[in-house]
N, C-alpha and C positions, 0 to 999 in steps of 0.2 A: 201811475202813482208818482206824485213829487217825491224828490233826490232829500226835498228837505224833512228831517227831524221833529214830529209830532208830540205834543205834551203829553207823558207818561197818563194824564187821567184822562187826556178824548180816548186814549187806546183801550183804555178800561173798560170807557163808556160805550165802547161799539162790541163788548163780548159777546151780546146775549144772539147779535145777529151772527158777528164770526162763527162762534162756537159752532153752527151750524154747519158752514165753508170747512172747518177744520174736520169734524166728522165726515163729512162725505169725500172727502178726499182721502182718509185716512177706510172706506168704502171696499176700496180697493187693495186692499191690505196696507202693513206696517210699514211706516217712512219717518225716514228724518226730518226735524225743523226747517233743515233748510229745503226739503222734498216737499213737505207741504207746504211752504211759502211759495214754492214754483210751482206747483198744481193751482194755487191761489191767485199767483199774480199778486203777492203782496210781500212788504219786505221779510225777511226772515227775524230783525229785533222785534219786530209787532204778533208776528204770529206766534215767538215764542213766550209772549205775555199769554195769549188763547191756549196755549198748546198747556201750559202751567196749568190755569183754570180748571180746563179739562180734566186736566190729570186731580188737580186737589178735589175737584166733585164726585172723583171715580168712573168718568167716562174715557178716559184712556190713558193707559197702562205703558210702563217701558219695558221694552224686551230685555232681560238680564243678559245678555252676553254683547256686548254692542257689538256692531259691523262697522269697523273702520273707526271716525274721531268723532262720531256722534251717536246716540242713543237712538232707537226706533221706537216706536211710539205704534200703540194699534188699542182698536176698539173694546172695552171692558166688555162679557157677555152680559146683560141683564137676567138675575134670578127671575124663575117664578114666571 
């Protein structure tokens, strides 16, 4: 992945495939932004635009107690 700076809407426009990457890595249980950015091999400002997403559609939730200086993040159970 280039060092350089990507325009806030191609990052947008690649959620619907991220979203995917960020789930399966999140598979394995609860991590951080920057956790799943390194399971991804992608930078940690981009994944935390997916990671957001996620979270506003109800597919994953943050742990309330954080561990250390960032939030954990893990998979919503699907009702029904």
């Amino acid at each position: 992945m280039s060092d350089q700076l990507r325009d806030p809407r191609e990052i947008v426009r690649d959620e619907m495939f991220m979203r995917d990457r960020v789930l399966a890595a999140l598979k394995e249980g609860p991590k951080t932004v920057p956790e799943i950015a390194e399971a991804m091999s992608w930078p940690v400002h981009e994944v935390m635009f997916w990671v957001m997403a996620c979270r506003k559609y109800g597919l994953v939730a943050e742990i309330k107690d954080p561990d250390g200086d960032y939030y954990q993040y893990e998979l919503v159970e699907k009702e029904g």
